[in-house]
N, C-alpha and C positions, 0 to 999 in steps of 0.2 A: 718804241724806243725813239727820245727824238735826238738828232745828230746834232752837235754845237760845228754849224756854216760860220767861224768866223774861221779869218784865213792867217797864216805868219809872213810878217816881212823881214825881211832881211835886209843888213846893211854892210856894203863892203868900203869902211872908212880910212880916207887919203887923206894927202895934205891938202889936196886941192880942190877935188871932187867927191863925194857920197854915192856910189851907184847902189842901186834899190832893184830887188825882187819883190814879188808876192805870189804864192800859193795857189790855187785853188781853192774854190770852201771844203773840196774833200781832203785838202792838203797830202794831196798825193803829185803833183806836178806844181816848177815853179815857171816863173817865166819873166823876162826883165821887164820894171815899170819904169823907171826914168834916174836921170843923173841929176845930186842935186848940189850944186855948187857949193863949196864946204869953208866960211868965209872964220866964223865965229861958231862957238858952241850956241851959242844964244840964238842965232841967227839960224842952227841947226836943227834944237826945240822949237822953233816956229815950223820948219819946216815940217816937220815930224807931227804936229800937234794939227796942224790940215790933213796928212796923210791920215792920221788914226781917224779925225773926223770923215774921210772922203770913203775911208772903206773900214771893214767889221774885221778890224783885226784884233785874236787874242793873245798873242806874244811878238816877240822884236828879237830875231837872232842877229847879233850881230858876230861877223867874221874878225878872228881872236888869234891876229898874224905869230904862233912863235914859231921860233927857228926848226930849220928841218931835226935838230937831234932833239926836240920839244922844250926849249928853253927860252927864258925872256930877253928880248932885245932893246933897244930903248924905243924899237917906232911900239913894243909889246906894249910897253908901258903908258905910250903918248894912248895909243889904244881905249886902256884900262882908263885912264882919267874921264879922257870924253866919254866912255861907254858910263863910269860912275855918274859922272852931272847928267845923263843923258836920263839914267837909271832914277835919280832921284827926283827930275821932275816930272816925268812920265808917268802913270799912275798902269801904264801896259805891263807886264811881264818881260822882263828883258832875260836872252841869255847871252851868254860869251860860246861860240862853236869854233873851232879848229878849223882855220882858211889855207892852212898850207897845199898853196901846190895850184891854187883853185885860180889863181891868176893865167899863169901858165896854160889852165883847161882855158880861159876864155882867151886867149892869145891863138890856142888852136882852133876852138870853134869856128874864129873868123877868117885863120889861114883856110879851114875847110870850106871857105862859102866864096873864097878866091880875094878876102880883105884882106887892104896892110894893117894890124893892129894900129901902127903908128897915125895911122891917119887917123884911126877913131878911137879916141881916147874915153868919150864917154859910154861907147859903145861896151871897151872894157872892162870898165867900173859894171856896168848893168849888168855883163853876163858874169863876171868874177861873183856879183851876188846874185845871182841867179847859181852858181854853180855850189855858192856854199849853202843858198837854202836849199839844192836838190839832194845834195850829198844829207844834208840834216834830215830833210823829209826821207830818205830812202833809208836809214838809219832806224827812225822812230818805227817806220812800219814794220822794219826786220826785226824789232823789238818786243811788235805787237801779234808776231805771225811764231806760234810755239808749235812744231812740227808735230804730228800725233795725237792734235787734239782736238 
């Protein structure tokens, strides 16, 4: 059996910044790769199109902010647009995955480590994606683990 090593990245999209996870090739853990300033969509697809090159990724989840009672808001939408352009030049696998709340977990991460969020703003782009691709990866495998067999 041979196992497909490539890994998923994840993207938690602001107005101002892009923070980035990636996987492991077992994509069982994720971990923050870097923040990447978020000027133009144009300027985004480059960005992105080094990353695909720099590492063996087989999907792009990106974090899919709607509102706490699961409905669209308009940053939903701004969302959806760049994720579409993002999706059509890409030749990767994109999904849309549910970020709510995943802000907040990187906000605490850092009060846990004794950081002022505030002070590190790129810091919490990375782990918010880092927090929606563990929450996905931990998902997927609950998915693949069928009790009693």
């Amino acid at each position: 059996m041979v196992l497909n090593m490539g890994r998923i990245l994840a993207l938690d999209l602001g107005q101002k910044r892009v923070g980035v996870a990636i996987s492991d090739p077992t994509k069982t853990i994720a971990q923050p790769l870097k923040t990447l300033p978020f000027k133009t969509v144009k300027k985004l697809i480059s960005d992105m199109i080094e990353l695909l090159e720099a590492y063996t990724i087989e999907k792009i989840v990106v974090g899919f902010p709607l509102t706490l009672k699961g409905t669209y808001s308009a940053k939903t939408k701004e969302i959806k647009q760049v994720f579409d352009e993002l999706e059509s030049a890409l030749s990767t696998p994109m999904e849309l995955f549910d970020e709510r709340l995943t802000t907040a977990l990187a906000h605490g991460t850092l009060r846990q480590l004794d950081r002022k969020p505030s002070k590190e703003r790129d810091r919490i782009d990375q782990l918010a994606a880092m927090h929606i691709l563990q929450i996905y990866l931990d998902r997927a495998a609950n998915l693949r683990y069928i009790p009693g067999k």
